[in-house]
C-alpha positions as CSV (number, residue, x, y, z in Angstrom):
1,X,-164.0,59.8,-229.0
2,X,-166.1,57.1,-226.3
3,X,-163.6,57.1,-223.3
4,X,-163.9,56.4,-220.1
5,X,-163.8,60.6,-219.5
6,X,-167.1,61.0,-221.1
7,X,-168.3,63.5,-219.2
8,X,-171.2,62.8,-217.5
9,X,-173.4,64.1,-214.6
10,X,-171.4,62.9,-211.0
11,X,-174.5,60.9,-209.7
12,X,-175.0,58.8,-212.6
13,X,-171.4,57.9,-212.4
14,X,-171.9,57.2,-208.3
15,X,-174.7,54.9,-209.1
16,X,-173.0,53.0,-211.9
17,X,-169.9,52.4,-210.0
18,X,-171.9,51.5,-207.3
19,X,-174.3,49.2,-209.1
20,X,-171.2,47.4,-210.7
21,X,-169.6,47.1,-207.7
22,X,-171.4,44.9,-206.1
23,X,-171.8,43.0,-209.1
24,X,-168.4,42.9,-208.9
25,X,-168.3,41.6,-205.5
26,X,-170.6,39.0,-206.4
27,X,-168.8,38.3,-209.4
28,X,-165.6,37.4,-207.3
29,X,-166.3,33.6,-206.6
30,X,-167.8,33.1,-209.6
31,X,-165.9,34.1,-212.4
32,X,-164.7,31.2,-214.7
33,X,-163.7,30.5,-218.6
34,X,-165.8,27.9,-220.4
35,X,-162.5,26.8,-222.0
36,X,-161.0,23.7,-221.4
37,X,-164.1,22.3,-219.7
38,X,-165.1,20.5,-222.6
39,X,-166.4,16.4,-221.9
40,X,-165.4,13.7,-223.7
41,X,-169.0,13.6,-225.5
42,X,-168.2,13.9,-229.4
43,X,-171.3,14.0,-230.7
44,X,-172.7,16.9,-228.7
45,X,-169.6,18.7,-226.9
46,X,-170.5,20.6,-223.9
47,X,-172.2,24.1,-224.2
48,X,-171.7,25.8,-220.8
49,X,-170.8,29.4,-222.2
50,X,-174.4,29.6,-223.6
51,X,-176.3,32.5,-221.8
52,X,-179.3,34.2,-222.5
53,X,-179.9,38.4,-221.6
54,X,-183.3,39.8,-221.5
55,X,-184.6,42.6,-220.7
56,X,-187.5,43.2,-219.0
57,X,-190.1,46.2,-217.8
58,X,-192.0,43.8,-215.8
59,X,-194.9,47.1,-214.8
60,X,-194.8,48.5,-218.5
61,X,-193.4,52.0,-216.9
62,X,-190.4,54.0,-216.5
63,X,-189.4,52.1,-213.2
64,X,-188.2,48.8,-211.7
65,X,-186.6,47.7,-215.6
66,X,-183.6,45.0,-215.2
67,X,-181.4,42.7,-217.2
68,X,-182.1,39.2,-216.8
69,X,-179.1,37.0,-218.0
70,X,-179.4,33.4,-217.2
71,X,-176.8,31.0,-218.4
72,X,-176.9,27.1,-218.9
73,X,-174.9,24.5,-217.6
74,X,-174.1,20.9,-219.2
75,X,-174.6,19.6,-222.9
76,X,-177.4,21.0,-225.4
77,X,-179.4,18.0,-224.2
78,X,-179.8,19.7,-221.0
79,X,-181.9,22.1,-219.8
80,X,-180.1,23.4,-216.7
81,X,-180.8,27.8,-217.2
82,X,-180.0,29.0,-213.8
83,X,-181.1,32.3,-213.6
84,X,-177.4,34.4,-212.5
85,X,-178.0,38.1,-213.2
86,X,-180.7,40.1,-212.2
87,X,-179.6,43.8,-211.6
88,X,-182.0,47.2,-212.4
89,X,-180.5,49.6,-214.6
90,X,-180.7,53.5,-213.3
91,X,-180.2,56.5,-215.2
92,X,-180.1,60.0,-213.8
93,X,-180.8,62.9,-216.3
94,X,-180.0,66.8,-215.4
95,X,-182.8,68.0,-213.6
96,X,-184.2,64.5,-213.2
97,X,-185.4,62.9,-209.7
98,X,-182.2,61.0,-208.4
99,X,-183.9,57.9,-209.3
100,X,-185.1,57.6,-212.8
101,X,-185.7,54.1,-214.5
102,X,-185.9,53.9,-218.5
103,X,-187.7,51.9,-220.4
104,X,-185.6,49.0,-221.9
105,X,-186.1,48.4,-225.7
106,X,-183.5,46.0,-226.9
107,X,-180.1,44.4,-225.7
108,X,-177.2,42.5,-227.3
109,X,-174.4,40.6,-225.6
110,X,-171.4,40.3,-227.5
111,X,-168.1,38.5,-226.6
112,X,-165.1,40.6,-227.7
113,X,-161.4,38.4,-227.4
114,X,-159.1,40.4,-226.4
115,X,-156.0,37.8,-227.1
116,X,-155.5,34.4,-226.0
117,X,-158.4,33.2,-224.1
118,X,-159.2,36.3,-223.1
119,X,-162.6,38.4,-223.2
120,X,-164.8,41.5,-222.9
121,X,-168.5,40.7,-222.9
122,X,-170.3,44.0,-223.9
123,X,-174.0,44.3,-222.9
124,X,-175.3,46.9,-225.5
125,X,-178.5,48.6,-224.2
126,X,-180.9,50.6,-226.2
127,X,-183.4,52.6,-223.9
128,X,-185.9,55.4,-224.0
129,X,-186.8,57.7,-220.7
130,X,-189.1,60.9,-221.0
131,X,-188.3,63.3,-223.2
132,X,-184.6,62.3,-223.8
133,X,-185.0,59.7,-226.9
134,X,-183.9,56.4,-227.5
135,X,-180.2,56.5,-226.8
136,X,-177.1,53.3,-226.4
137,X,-175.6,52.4,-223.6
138,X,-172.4,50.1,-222.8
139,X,-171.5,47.8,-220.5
140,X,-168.4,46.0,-220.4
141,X,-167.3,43.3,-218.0
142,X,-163.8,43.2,-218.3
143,X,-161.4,40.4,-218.3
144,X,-160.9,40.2,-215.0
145,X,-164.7,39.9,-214.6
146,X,-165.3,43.0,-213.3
147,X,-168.0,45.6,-214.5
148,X,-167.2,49.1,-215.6
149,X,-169.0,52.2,-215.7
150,X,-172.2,52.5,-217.8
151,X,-171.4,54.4,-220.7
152,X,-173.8,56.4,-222.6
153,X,-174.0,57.7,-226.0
154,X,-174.6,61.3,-225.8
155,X,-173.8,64.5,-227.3
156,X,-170.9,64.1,-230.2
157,X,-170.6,60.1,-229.7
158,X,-174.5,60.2,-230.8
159,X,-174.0,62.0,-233.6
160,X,-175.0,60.0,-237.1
161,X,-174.1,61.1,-240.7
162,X,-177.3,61.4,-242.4
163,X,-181.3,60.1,-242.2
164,X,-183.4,62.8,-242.2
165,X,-186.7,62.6,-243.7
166,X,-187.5,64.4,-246.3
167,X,-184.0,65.0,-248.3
168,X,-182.0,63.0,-250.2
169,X,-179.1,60.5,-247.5
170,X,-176.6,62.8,-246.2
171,X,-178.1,66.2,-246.4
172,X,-178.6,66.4,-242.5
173,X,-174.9,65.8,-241.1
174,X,-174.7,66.8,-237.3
175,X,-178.0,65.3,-236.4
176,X,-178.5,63.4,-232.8
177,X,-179.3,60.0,-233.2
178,X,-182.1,58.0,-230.8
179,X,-181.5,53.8,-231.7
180,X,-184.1,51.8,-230.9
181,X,-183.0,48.2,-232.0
182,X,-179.1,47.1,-231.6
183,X,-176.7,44.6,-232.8
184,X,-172.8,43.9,-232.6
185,X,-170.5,41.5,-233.7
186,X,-166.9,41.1,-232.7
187,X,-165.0,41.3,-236.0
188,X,-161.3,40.4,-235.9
189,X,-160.3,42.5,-232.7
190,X,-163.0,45.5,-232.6
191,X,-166.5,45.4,-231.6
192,X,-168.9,46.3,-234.6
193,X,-171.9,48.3,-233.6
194,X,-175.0,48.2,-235.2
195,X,-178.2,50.2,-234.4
196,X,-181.4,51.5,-236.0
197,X,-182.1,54.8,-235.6
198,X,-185.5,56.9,-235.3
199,X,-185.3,58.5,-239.0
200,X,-185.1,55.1,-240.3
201,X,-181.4,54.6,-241.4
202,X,-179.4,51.7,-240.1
203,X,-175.4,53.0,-238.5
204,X,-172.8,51.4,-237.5
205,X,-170.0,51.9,-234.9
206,X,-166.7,50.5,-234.0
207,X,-165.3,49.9,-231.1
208,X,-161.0,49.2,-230.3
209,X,-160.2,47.9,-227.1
210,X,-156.6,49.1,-227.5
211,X,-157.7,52.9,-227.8
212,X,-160.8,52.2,-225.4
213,X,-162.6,54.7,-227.9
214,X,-165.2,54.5,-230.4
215,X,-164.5,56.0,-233.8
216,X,-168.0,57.5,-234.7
217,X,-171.6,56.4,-236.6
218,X,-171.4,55.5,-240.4
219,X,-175.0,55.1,-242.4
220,X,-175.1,52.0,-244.3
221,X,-177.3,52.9,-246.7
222,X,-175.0,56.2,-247.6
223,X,-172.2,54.3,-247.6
224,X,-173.2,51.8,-249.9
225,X,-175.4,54.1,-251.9
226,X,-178.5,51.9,-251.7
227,X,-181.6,53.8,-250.2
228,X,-184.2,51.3,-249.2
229,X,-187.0,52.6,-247.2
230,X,-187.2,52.9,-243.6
231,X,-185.7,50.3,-241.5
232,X,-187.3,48.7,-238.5
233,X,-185.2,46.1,-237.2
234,X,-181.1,45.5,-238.0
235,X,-178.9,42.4,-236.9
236,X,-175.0,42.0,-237.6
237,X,-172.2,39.1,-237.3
238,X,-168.9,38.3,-238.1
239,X,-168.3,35.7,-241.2
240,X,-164.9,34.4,-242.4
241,X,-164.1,35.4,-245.9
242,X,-162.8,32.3,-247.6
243,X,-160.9,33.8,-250.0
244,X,-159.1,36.0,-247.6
245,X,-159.2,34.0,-244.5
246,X,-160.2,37.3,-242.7
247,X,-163.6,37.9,-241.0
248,X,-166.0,40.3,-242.4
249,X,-169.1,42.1,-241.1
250,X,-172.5,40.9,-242.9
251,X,-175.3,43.3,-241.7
252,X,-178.9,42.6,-242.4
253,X,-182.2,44.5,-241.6
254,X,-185.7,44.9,-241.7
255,X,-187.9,47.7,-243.7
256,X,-191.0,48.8,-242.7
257,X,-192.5,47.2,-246.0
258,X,-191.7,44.2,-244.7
259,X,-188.6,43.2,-246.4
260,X,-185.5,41.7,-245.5
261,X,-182.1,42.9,-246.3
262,X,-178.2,41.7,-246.3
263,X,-175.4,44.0,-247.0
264,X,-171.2,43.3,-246.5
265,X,-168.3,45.2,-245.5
266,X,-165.5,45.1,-247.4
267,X,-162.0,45.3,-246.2
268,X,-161.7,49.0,-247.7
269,X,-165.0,49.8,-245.2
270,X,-167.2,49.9,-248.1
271,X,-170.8,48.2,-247.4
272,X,-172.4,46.3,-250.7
273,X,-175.8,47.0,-252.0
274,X,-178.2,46.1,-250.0
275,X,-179.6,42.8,-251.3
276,X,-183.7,41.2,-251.1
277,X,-183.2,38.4,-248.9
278,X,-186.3,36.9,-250.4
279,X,-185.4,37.5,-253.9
280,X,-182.0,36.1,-253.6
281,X,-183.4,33.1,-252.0
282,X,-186.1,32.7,-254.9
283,X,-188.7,32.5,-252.4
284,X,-191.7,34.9,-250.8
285,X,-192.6,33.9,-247.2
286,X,-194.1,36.9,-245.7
287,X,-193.4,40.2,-244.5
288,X,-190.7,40.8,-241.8
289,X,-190.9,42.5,-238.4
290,X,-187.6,41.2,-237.1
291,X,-184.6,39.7,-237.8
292,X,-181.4,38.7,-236.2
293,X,-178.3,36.5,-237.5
294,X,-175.4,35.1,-235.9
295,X,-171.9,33.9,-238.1
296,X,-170.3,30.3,-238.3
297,X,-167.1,30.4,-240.1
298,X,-167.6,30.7,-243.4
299,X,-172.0,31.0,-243.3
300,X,-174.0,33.6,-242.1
301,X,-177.5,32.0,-240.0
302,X,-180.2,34.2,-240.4
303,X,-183.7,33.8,-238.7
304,X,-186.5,36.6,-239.4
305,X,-189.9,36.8,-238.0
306,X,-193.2,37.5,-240.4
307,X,-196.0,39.6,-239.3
308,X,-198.1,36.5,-239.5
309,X,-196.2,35.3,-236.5
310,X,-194.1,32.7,-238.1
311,X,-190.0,32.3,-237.7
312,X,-187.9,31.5,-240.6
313,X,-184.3,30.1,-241.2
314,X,-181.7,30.6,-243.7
315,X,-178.4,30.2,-244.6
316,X,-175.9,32.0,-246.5
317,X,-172.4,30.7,-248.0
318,X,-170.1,32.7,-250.5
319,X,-172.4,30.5,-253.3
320,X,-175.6,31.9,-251.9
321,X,-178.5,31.7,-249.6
322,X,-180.4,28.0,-248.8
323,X,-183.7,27.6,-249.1
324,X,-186.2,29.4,-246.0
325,X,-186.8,27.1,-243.0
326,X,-189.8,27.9,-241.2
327,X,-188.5,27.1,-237.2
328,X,-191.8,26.3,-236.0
329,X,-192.6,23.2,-238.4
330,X,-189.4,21.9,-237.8
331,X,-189.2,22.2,-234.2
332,X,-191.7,21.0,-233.0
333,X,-192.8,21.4,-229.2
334,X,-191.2,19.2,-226.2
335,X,-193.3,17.8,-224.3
336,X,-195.4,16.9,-227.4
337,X,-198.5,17.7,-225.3
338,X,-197.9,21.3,-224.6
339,X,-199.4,24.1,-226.4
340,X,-197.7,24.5,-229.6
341,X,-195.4,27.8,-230.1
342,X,-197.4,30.4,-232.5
343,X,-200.2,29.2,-230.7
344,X,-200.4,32.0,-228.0
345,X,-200.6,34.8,-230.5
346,X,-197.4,34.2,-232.5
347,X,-193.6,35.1,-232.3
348,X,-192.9,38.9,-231.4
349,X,-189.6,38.8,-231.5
350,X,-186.2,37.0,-232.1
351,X,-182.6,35.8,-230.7
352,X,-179.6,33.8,-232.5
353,X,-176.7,33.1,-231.6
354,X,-173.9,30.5,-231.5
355,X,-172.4,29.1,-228.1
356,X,-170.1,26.5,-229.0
357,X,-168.7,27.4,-233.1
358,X,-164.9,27.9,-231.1
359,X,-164.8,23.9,-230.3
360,X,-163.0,22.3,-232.9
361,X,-164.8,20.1,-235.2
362,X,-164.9,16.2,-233.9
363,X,-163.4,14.4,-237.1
364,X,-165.6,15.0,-239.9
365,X,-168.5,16.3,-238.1
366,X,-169.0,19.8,-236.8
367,X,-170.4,20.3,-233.7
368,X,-171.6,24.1,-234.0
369,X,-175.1,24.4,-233.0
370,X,-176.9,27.4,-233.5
371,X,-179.4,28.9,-230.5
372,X,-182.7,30.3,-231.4
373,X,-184.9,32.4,-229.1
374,X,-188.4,33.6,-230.0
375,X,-190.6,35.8,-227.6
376,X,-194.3,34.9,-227.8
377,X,-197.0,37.4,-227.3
378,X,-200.2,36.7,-225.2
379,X,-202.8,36.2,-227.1
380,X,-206.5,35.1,-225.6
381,X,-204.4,33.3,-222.9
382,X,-202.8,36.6,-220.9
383,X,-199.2,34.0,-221.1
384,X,-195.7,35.5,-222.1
385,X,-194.0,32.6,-223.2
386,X,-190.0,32.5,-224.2
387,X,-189.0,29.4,-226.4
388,X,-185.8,28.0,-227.3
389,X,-184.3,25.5,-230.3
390,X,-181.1,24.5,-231.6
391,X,-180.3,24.0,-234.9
392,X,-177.4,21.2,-235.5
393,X,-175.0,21.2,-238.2
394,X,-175.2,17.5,-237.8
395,X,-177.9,15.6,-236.8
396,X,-178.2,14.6,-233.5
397,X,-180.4,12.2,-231.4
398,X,-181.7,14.9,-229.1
399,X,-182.9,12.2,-226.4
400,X,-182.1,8.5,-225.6
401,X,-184.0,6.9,-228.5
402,X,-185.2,9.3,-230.5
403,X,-184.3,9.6,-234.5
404,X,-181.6,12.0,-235.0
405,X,-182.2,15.6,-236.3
406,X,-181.0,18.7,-237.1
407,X,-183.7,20.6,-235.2
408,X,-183.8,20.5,-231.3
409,X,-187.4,19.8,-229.8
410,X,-188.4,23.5,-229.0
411,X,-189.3,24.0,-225.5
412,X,-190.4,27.4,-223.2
413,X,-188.1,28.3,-221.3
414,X,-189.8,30.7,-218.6
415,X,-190.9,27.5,-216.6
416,X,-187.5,26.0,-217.0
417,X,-185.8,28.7,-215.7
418,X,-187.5,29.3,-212.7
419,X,-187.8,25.9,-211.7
420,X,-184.0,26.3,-210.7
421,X,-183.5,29.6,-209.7
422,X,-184.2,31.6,-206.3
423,X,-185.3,34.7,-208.3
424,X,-187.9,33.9,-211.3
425,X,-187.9,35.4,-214.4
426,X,-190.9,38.3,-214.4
427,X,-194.3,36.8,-215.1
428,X,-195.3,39.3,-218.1
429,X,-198.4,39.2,-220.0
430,X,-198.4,41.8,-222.6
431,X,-195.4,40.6,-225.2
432,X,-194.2,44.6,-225.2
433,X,-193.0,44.5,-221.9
434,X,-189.9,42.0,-222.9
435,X,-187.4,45.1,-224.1
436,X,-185.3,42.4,-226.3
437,X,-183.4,39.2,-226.2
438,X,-180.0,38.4,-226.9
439,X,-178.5,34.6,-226.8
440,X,-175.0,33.3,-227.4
441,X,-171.6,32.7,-226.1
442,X,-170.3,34.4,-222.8
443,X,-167.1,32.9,-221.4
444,X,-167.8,33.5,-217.7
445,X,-170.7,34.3,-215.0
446,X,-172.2,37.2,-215.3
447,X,-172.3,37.9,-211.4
């Protein structure tokens, strides 16, 4: 259905070659795996693939958005971000001013292995311009690291199942979708889709690298036959079915009452139930404005934000959900004497991901560490600020003396990053102007 002969106005396709061209140029000394570079350190492993994408609206109007992605170098001890992509992202509609910049609402990187040590890395880019909507876009950066065209859902390839208000799910077939929020997770071979749409339903799209086409939007909630209100927010990942040895996608989302949701995929494409989050866990912590997850193995890592600016953590196995973590009390700020995160306003939004879950386990211990990103807003102080933890499987001793623990000292890392790189990340000071975070692994530069 989502080939490469999508037919699209010529000057959007003239500025996207062009665009990832010289992206591609730059790309050219650049591009390297992550794999086999791994040191000798066995309690920490290396964690060079890491990367973070952002994206940013740095004037708060339709012009002058770009993608930030900034990748570190060295172990999880080390806070080396060099700042490696900056690039703007244009869009030409018919009728439309050649130039025409949308407004970025919410990215997700997601490595897709493509056989042996190869990958695609997929930048998935929800955005809203004018009058059009909020519509997907894909980028993928092939194996060889070069960029592709941009690729746009439009006309059929945006067309979802069901979702309108005001009639039971499925009575609307046909509709155009706008997504506002996005997810993906590589599942076996294919890169699952996620997104949230503007009547509220959460859909989900599959992409096969072997056909180059996507097969079309499913609703969740039709699927599974579980209506749960209007959702707000939706995350997705990959988990390993122990029972089956075969990886499964777990979705989970947000509803505008402020709960939190998980739902599973079968092997027959059937979706479960959705299930309470809270309720399944046995505890109330809030009300949820955002949620994202990432999947180790066998356990799905969940972190959700409360309106009361708080981040929590929890994990699910096959036995059910751990107890909520909240992220801020356990990691607590590095230096000590900083400002401490949530107290700029409180966290806005989140990012999770894991970098390093593909190095093998060293003996007995397991090495995966698991990368949080929250987004601060402003507050009295006028400050954007970006923070970022790590959550161990094993303890570690995060610096030369101190006791060992799960929980990385959380530090910001807007100063970090811009203390090494020639471009800075955009000084914002309204928290609506970041248009989403994504973190986790990428197996080469992005540029």
């Amino acid at each position: 259905m989502f080939g490469r002969d999508l037919a699209l106005p010529a000057a959007t396709w003239r500025i996207a070659r062009l665009t990832m061209t010289l992206c591609a140029l730059a790309l050219l000394t650049g591009a390297k795996s992550c794999h086999g570079n791994e040191p000798a350190t066995e309690s920490l492993k290396s964690n060079p693939c890491c990367a973070l994408l952002a994206a940013a609206n740095p004037d708060g109007l339709l012009r002058d958005s770009r993608l930030l992605i900034s990748q570190r170098r060295g172990t999880p001890t080390d806070d080396r971000w060099e700042l490696l992509g900056d690039t703007h992202i244009p869009q030409v509609l018919p009728g439309a001013p050649e130039w025409v910049w949308p407004y970025l609402l919410d990215v997700k990187e997601v490595a897709l292995p493509t056989g042996g040590n190869g990958y695609q890395v997929h930048d998935l880019i929800s955005d809203v311009i004018l009058g059009r909507g909020a519509t997907l876009s894909d980028m993928i950066q092939g194996t060889d690291g070069l960029w592709g065209p941009v690729r746009m859902f439009v006309g059929i390839d945006a067309v979802v199942p069901s979702g309108q208000p005001g009639g039971p799910v499925g009575t609307d077939l046909g509709r155009a979708g706008h997504f506002s929020r996005v997810s993906g997770a590589a599942v076996g071979n294919q890169l699952h889709i996620c997104a949230k749409e503007s009547h509220g339903q959460v859909d989900r799209n599959i992409y096969d690298p072997a056909s180059d086409r996507f097969e079309g939007w499913t609703d969740v909630e039709m699927n599974s036959g579980s209506e749960v209100g209007q959702f707000v927010d939706v995350a997705c990942a990959a988990i390993v079915n122990p029972a089956t040895g075969l990886e499964e996608l777990h979705v989970c989302g947000v509803t505008d009452d402020g709960r939190l949701w998980h739902s599973v995929e079968s092997p027959f494409r059937t979706f479960s139930p959705f299930q309470d989050v809270e309720l399944a866990n046995g505890e109330d912590v809030g009300q949820f404005k955002r949620v994202d997850c990432a999947g180790n193995k066998g356990q799905l890592h969940l972190v959700g934000v409360t309106t009361n600016g708080r981040a929590w953590h929890t994990i699910r196995i096959p036995g059910g959900w751990s107890g909520f973590e909240d992220v801020l009390d356990q990691a607590r700020p590095d230096p000590p004497t900083q400002t401490a995160p949530g107290g700029h306003g409180g966290m806005v939004d989140v990012a999770v991901g894991f970098c390093n879950d593909y190095v093998p386990a060293d003996g007995p211990r397991d090495v995966s560490q698991l990368n949080i990103v929250l987004t601060e807003g402003g507050g009295q102080t006028g400050q954007s600020h970006i923070w970022h933890t790590i959550w161990s499987t094993n303890t570690v001793s995060w610096s030369p003396g101190s006791p060992a623990s799960h929980w990385r000292p959380m530090r910001d890392l807007g100063p970090i990053i811009n203390h090494s790189s020639v471009s800075s990340v955009p000084a914002t000071t309204v928290s609506n102007l970041w248009g989403g975070f994504s973190v986790g692994f990428r197996p080469f530069r992005p540029y």
